[in-house]
matplotlib code that plots the C-alpha trace (Angstrom):
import matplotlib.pyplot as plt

x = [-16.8, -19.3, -22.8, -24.3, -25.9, -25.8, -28.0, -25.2, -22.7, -23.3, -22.5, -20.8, -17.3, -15.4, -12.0, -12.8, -11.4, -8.2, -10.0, -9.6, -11.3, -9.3, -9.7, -8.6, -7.4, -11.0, -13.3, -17.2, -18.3, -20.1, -20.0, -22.3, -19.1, -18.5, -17.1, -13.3, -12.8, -10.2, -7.6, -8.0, -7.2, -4.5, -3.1, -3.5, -2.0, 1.1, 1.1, 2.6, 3.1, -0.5, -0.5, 3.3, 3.9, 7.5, 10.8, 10.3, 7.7, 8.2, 6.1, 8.4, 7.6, 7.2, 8.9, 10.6, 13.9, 12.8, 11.4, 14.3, 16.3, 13.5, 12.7, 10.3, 7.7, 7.8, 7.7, 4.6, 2.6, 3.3, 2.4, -0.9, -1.8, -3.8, -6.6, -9.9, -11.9, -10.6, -8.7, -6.5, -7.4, -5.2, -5.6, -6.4, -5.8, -8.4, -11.3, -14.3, -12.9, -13.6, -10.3, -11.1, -9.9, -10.1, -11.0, -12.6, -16.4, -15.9, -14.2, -16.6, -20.1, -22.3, -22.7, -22.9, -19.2, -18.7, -20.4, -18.4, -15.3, -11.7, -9.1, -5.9, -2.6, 0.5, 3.1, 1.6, 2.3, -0.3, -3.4, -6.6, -9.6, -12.7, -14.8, -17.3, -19.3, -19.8, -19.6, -20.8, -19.1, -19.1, -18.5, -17.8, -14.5, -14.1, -14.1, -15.7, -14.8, -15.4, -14.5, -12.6, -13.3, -9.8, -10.8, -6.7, -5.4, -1.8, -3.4, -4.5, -0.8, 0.3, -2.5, -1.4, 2.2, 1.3, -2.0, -1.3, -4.7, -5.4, -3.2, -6.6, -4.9, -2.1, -2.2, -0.4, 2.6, 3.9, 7.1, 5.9, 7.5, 4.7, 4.6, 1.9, 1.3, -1.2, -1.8, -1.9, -2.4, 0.4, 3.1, 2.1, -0.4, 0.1, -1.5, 1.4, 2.2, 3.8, 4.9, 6.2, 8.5, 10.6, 11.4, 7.9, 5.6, 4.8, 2.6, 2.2, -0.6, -0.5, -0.5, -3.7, -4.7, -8.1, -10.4, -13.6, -13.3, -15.0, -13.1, -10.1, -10.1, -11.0, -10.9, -13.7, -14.6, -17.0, -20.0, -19.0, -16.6, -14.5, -12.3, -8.8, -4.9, -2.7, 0.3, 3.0, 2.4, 2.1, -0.5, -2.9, -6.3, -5.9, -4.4, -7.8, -8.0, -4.3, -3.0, -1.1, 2.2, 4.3, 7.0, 9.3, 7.3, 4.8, 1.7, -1.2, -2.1, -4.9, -6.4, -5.8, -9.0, -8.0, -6.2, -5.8, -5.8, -4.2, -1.4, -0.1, 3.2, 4.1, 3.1, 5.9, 8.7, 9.8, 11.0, 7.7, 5.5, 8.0, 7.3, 3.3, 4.5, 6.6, 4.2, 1.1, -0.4, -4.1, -2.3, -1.9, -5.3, -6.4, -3.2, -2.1, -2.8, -5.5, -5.8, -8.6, -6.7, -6.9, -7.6, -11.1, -12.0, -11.9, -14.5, -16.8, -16.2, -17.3, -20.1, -21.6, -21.0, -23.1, -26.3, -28.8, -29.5, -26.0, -26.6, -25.1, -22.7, -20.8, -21.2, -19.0, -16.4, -16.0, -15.8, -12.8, -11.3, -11.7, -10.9, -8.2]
y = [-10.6, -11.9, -10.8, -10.5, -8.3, -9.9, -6.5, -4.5, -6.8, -5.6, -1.7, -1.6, -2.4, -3.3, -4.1, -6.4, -8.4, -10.3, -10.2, -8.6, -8.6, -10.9, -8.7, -5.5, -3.9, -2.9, -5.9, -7.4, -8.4, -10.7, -9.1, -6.0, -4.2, -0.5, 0.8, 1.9, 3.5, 2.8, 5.5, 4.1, 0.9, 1.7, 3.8, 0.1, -1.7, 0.3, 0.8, -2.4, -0.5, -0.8, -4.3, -5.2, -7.4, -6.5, -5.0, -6.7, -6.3, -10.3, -10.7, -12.0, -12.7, -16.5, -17.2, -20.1, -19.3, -19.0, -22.6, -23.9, -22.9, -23.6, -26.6, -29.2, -28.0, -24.7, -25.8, -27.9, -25.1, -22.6, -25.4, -26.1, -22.5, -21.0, -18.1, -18.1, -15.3, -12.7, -14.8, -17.4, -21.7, -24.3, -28.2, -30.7, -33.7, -36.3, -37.9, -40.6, -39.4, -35.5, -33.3, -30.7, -26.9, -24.8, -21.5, -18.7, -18.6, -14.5, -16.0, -18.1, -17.6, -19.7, -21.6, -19.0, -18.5, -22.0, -21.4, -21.4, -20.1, -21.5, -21.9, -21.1, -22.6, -20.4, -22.7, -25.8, -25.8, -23.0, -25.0, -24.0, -26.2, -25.5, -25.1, -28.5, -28.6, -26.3, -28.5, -25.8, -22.9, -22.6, -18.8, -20.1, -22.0, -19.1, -22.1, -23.1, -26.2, -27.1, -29.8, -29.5, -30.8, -32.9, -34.7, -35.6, -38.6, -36.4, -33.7, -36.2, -37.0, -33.9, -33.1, -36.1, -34.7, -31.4, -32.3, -31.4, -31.6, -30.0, -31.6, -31.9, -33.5, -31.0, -28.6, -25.4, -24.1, -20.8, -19.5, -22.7, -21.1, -20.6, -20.0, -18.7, -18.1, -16.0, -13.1, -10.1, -7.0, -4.7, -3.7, -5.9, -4.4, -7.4, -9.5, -12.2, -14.9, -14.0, -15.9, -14.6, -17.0, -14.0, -14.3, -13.1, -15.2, -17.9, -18.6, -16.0, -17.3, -19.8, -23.8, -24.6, -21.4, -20.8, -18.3, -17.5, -14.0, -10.9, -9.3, -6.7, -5.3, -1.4, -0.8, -3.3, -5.1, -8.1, -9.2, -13.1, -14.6, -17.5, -19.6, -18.2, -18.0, -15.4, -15.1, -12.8, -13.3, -10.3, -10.4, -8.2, -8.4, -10.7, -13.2, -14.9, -18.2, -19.0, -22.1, -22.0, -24.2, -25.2, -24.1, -27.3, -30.3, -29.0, -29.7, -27.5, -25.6, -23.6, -21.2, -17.5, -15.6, -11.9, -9.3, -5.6, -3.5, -0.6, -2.0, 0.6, 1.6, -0.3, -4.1, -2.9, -3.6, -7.0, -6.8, -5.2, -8.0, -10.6, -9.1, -9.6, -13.3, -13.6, -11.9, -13.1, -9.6, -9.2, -7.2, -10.7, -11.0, -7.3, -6.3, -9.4, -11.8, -14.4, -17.8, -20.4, -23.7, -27.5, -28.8, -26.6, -27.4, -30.6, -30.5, -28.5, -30.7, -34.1, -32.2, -31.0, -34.7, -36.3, -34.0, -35.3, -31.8, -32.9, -34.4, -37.9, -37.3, -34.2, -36.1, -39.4, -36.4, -35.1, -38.1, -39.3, -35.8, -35.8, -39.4, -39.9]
z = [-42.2, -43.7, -44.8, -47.8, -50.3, -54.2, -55.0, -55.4, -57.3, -60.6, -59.5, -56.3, -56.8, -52.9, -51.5, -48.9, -46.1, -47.4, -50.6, -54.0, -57.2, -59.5, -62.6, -60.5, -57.4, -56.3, -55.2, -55.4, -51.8, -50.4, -46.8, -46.9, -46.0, -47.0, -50.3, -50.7, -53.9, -56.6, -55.3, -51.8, -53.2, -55.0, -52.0, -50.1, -52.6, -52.5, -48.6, -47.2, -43.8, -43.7, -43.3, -42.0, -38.6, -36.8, -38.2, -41.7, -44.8, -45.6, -48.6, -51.5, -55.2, -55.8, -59.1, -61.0, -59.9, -56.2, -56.1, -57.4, -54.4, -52.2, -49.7, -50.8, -48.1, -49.9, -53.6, -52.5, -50.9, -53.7, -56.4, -54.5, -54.0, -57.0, -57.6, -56.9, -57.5, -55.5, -52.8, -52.1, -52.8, -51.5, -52.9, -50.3, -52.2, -53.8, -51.3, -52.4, -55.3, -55.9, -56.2, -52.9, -52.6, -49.3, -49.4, -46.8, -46.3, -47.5, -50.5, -51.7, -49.6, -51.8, -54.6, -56.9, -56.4, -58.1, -61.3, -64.2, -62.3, -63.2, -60.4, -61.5, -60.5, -61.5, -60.7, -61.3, -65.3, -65.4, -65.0, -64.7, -63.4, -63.7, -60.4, -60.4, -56.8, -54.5, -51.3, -48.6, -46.5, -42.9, -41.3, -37.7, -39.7, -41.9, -44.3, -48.2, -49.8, -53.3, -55.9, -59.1, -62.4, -63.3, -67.1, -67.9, -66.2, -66.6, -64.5, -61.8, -61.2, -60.9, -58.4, -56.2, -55.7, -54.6, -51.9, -48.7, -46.2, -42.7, -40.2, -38.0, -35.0, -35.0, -32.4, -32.8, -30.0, -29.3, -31.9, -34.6, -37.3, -40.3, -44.1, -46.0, -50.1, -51.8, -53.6, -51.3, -52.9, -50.9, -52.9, -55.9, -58.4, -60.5, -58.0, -58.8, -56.1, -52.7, -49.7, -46.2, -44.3, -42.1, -38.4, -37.0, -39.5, -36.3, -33.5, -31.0, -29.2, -26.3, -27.0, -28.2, -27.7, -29.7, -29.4, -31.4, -32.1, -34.4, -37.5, -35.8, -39.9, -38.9, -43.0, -44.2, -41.1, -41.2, -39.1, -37.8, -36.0, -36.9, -34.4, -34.4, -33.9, -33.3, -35.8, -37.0, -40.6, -43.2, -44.8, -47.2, -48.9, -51.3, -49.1, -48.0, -47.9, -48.1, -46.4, -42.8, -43.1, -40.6, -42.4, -41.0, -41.2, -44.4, -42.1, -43.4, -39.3, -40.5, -43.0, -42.7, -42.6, -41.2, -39.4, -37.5, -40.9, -40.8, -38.2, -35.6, -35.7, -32.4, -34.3, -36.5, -34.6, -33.8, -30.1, -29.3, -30.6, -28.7, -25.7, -26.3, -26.5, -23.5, -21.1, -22.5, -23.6, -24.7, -28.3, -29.4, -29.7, -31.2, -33.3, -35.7, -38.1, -37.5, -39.0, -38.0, -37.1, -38.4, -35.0, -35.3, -39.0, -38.5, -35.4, -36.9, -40.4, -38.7, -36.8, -40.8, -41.6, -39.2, -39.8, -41.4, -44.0, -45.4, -48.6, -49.1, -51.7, -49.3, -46.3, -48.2, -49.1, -45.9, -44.0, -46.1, -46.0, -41.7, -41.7, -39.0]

ax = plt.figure().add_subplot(projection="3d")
ax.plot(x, y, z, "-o")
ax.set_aspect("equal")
plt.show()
């Protein structure tokens, strides 16, 4: 999804991808995709059919009361989910001693995103960090890292109970129920937090089932491809960048990165979808969600490690993130 063309930044507002501008439904793009005005945004934003996966719109509001009947693998994954820009950020945890967030390549595609920006953390005592170093983005991972600037020994604390990294040797099995968080823009104008947990947000595709694969978005499509997995999840621009959960053992699977947008009104129905699954169908791979998986960012992370253009500093961060 993925080039870029800063020239039009200051004019040429975009919805794009699985991301959204944070200060409105519209959206800046890094992708040289085309423009979708403000009433088609707002026509997507209230259009959850668009983007819906089996019998079920799953997308729920993530609020106080709602973590306090959830399960500790939820509360985690929503505490450690916050804003950036117009995507999604998870927290990794603390390596060599910088505080690392995920986030898509289309989220953040250079270091320009860093500057200046603060990553927000709704649930997490509504925090705010400010983005510190840009550590590099990778389009074949669908992947940008960066650090964040933590000066309160309180804050570090907190931080620590809520990382979660990829789960890099982890490899992913058909119906391994998943949970995702962001902040889709489908049915919520406010751009508040979401998750989807129903009974088709899993893996559809085969065990360790990977495939590199172009952008399936017909709305906004982008111009890499980014290793993938097939899954159920609903999700909407906005989401990009959220974590992959196994929703049973916490394990961070993947990232999401895309998905079919608009969905056909077959992908809506559950039994259909299931029957994709049991015989193997090719609709796996052109109708649902896609996610790139841990097992794959953490190849590709130890392959940037070991270059010798990777700057010392990054290379000690991301060989204590990959470390096994």
């Amino acid at each position: 999804m993925k080039t870029q063309n800063v020239a039009r930044w200051s004019r040429v507002v975009l919805l794009t991808g699985l991301l959204v501008s944070s200060s409105s439904v519209n959206a800046v793009t890094p992708r040289g995709r085309t423009s979708i005005g403000s009433s088609a945004a707002s026509f997507f934003e209230e259009r959850s059919a668009t983007y819906q996966i089996g019998d079920e719109w799953g997308k729920k509001p993530v609020t106080p009361a709602v973590l306090s009947a959830e399960s500790p693998v939820f509360v985690r994954a929503a505490r450690a989910t916050a804003k950036a820009g117009g995507g999604t950020s998870f927290y990794l945890g603390k390596f060599a001693g910088a505080h690392v967030m995920a986030t898509n390549h289309h989220v953040f595609p250079a270091a320009y995103s860093c500057l200046g920006r603060m990553i927000q953390f709704p649930h997490l005592g509504a925090r705010s960090f400010k983005c510190k170093t840009f550590l590099g983005t990778w389009p074949e991972i669908d992947l940008a890292l960066f650090t964040l600037e933590v000066p309160q020994a309180a804050d570090e604390q907190v931080l620590a109970e809520v990382a979660g990294n990829f789960a890099f040797d982890r490899d992913l099995s058909p119906n391994q129920e998943l949970l995702t968080i962001g902040f889709g823009v489908a049915n919520n104008s406010s751009r508040v937090m979401m998750s989807n947990q129903d009974q088709d947000c899993r893996v559809f595709s085969r065990y360790a089932e990977y495939r590199l694969m172009g952008d399936p978005d017909e709305i906004n499509p982008g111009t890499y491809s980014a290793w993938s997995f097939a899954n159920g999840c609903d999700v909407s621009h906005g989401d990009s960048g959220s974590a992959m959960v196994d929703r049973r053992t916490g394990d961070v699977v993947g990232i999401i990165w895309t998905g079919r947008i608009p969905k056909q009104s077959s992908t809506q129905k559950s039994d259909v979808i299931a029957e994709w699954m049991r015989t193997g169908s090719e609709m796996i791979w052109k109708e649902l969600s896609y996610a790139v998986p841990s097992v794959k960012i953490g190849e590709f992370l130890e392959r940037i490690a070991e270059l010798p253009s990777t700057d010392s500093r990054t290379r000690e961060i991301l060989e204590a993130l990959t470390a096994r």
